[in-house]
N, C-alpha and C positions, 0 to 999 in steps of 0.2 A: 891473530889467532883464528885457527878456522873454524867454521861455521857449526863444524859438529862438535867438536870442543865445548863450543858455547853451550850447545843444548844440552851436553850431559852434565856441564856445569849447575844449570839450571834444574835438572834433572838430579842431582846428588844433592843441592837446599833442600828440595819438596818434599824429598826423600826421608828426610829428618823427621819429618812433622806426626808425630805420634797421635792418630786418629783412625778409627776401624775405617773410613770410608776413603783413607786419602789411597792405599795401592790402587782399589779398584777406580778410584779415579781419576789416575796417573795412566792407566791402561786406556781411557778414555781420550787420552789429550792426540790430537789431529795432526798439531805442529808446535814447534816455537819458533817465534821466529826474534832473532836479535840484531839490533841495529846500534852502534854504538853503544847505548849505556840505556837503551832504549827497551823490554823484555815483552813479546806479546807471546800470549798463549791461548790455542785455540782448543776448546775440548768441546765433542761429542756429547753435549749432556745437555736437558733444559736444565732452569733454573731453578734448582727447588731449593728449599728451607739449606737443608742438608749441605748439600754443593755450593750452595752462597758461604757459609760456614767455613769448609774446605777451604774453597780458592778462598778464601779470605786470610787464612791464615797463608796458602800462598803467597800473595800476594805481600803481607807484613813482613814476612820471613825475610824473601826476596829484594823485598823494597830495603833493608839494612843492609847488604850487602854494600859495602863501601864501591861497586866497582858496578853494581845499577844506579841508578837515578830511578826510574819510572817500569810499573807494572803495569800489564791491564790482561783482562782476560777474556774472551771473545765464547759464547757459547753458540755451537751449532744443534743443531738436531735434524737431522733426514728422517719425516717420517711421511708417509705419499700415503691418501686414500686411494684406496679397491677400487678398480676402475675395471668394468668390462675390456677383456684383452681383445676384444672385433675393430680392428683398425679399417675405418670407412673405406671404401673404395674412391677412386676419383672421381667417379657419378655419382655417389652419393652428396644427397643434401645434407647439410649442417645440423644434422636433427640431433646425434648423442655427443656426448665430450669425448673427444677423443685422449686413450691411453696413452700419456706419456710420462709414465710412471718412472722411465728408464733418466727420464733428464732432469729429474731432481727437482729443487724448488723453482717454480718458475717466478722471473721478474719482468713486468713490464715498465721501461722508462721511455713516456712520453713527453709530449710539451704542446701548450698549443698554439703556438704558431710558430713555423721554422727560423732559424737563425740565432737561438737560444743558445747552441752549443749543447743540443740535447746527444749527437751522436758522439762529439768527444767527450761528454761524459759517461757515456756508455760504455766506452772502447776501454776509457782508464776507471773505471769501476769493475771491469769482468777483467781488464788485465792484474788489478791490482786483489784481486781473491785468488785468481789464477797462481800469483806469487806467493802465495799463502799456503799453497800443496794441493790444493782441491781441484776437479776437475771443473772447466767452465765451456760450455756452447754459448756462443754468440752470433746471435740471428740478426743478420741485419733486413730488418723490414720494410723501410724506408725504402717500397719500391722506386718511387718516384727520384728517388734523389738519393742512390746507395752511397755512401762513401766511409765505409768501415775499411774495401777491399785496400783503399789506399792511406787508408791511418795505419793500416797494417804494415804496410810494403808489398801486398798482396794481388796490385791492380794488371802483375803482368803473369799472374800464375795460373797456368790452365786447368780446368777443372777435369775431375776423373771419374770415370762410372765405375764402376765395379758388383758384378753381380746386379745388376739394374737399378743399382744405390750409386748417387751422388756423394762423393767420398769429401767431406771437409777439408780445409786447409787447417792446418796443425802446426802453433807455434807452444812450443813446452805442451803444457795443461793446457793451453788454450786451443778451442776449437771452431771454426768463424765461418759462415755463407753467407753467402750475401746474392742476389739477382743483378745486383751491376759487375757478377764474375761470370755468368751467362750472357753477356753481351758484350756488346764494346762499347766503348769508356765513350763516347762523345754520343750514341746513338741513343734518341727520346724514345722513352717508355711510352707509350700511348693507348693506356687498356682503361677500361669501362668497368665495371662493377665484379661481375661476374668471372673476367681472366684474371681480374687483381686477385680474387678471393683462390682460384687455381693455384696463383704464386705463390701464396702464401701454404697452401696446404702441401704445394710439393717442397717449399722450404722445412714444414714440421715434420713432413711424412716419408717422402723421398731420399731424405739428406741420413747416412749413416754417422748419426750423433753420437754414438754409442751410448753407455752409461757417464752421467754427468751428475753433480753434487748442485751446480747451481746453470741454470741457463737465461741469461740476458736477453731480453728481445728487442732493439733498437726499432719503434714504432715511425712511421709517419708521422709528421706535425700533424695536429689539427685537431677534431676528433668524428672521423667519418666511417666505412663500412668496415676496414681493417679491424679497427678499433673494438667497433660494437663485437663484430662475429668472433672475433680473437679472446675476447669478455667472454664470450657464452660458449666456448668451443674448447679452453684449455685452461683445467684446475688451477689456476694463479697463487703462489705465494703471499706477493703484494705488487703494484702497481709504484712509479716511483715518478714523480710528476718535476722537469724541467724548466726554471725561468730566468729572468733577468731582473733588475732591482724595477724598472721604470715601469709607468701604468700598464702601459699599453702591451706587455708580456702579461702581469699580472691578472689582467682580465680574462686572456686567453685561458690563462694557467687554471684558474679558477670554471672554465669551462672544463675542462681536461680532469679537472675534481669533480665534479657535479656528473658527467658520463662514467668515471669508475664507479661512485655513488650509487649512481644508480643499476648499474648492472650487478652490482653488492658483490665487487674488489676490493679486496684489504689496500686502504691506503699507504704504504708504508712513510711517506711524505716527500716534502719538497726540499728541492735543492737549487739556492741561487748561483747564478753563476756568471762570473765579471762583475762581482759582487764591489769591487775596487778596485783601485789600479794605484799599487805604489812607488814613487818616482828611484828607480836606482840609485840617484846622485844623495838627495837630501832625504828620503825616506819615508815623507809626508802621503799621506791615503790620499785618494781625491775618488768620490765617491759620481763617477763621473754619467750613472745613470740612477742617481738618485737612492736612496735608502730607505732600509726601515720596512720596506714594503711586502716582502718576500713572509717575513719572522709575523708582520701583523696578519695576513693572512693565512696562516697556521693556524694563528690564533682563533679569526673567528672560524676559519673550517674545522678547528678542534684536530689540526692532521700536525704528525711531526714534523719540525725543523731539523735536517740532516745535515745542514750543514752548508758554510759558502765555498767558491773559488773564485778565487781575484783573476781579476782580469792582464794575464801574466804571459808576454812573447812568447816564451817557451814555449808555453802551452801550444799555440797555431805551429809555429815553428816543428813540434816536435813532429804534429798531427800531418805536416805537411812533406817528413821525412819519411813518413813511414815506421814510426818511433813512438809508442807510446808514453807520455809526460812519465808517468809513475816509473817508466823504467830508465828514464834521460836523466833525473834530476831527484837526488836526495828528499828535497823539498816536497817534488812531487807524490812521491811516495808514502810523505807526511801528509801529505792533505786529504788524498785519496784514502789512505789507511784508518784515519779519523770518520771519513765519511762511511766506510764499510764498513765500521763498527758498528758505527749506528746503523746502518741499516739490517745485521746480524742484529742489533739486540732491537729492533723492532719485527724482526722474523719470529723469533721466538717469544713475543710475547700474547698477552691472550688479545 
């Protein structure tokens, strides 16, 4: 059955529902999106009393249909603070925040210390909202160590000026820069405080982003100058912190907490990842960097748990074709889409 089929399917239940607020918030919904017996729906609205209500019945309606299994419903809201429109110049120092009102909510996902798998989460977290309808920028910031251009399939595409703007590469919704597409692929970055901070502003400033719904910034491990000034220079949504189950990620991770902290960034929380590894033949977990430790830490930093990812071939495999997980593997899809949830409904809340 094809795709739009489904949606107006979906679209003639909701329809039913005798409630003053349900047209006006049917005019609201973003997307649906349906996956076998699977119904997600994306609407435009926070959360209020009223709208909990709504989709509520939604969701009941919907969930008795003999030929769904499972609802869920995803709230967005685009709402951007007033920001002086004086975009700095290149001489300029770091003194105001600068407008970028045009690229929606911003999220930072770091880690702190590299080899977490902080950028293939990244690539399949903005690829996987991207397949949702929404527009998405993906900044790869990881001067040091770019490698988005080639999760993409991106590493042999020349880059194009246009009107003195740096034109992004454009997969669907998705829209991607990165500084290892200004160079070649084997040649060391070797900049100091001051050129790294350059990079970085002619990645926000320079790059024809257009208008965007959500924009990913793929950080440097660690937590040094990128970090800080990136903190104090661009309105953040939330910040989304990268690790691995074993100590020795943990600590970093919690470093990486303690600098959004205090630069007073919305945590939006953490995400483990190679969280396990499940054997194909007999199907047994083997928790082969230890556990438990990701979910405790949450705990006492009081930030949310978003969620694991097993530690899955696919996953490197796909990152190494130029193929996004979420778009290779059903599964993937799954796992990502759970994670995006969560991090929408920690976007929206107070």
């Amino acid at each position: 059955m094809p795709n739009k089929i489904k949606k107006d399917y979906i679209l003639n239940i909701i329809k039913q529902i005798d409630h003053p607020q349900n047209s006006g918030l049917i005019q609201m919904i973003e997307n649906i999106n349906v996956l076998e017996q699977t119904v997600k729906i994306i609407v435009n609205s926070e959360l209020t009393e009223g709208v909990k209500n709504v989709t509520g019945l939604w969701q009941s309606l919907i969930e008795k249909d003999s030929k769904i299994k499972d609802c869920s419903i995803i709230f967005t809201k685009h709402t951007v603070p007033a920001l002086k429109k004086d975009t700095p110049s290149k001489s300029d120092s770091f003194l105001n925040k600068y407008d970028l009102s045009h690229l929606g909510k911003i999220i930072f996902i770091a880690s702190g210390k590299g080899g977490v798998g902080k950028s293939t989460i990244s690539n399949n977290i903005a690829t996987s909202i991207a397949e949702m309808g929404f527009n998405v920028g993906l900044m790869d910031a990881d001067i040091y160590g770019p490698s988005q251009p080639k999760m993409l399939g991106l590493e042999k595409s020349k880059v194009k000026v246009l009107n003195k703007k740096i034109q992004p590469q454009k997969i669907g919704n998705l829209s991607m820069m990165s500084m290892g597409m200004l160079f070649p692929e084997n040649e060391a970055i070797i900049w100091r405080g001051p050129m790294l901070m350059k990079a970085i502003q002619q990645l926000l400033l320079e790059v024809e982003w257009g208008n965007q719904d959500y924009f990913i910034v793929d950080l440097p491990p660690g937590t040094g100058d990128v970090h800080i000034t990136l903190a104090q220079k661009v309105v953040i949504a939330g910040a989304i912190v990268i690790s691995t189950p074993q100590d020795i990620s943990l600590i970093d991770a919690k470093k990486a907490i303690a600098l959004f902290s205090k630069t007073n960034t919305k945590i939006l929380g953490l995400i483990e990842n190679m969280s396990y590894f499940e054997c194909s033949n007999c199907g047994k977990k083997h928790d082969i960097f230890s556990s438990g430790g990701a979910e405790k830490i949450t705990k006492s930093e009081n930030i949310p748990y978003l969620g694991s990812i097993p530690l899955i071939r696919d996953i490197m495999e796909s990152a190494d074709k130029g193929r996004p997980y979420v778009l290779h593997k059903p599964e993937g899809k799954r796992l990502f889409d759970m994670v995006v949830k969560n991090i929408f409904s920690e976007l929206n809340s107070n």
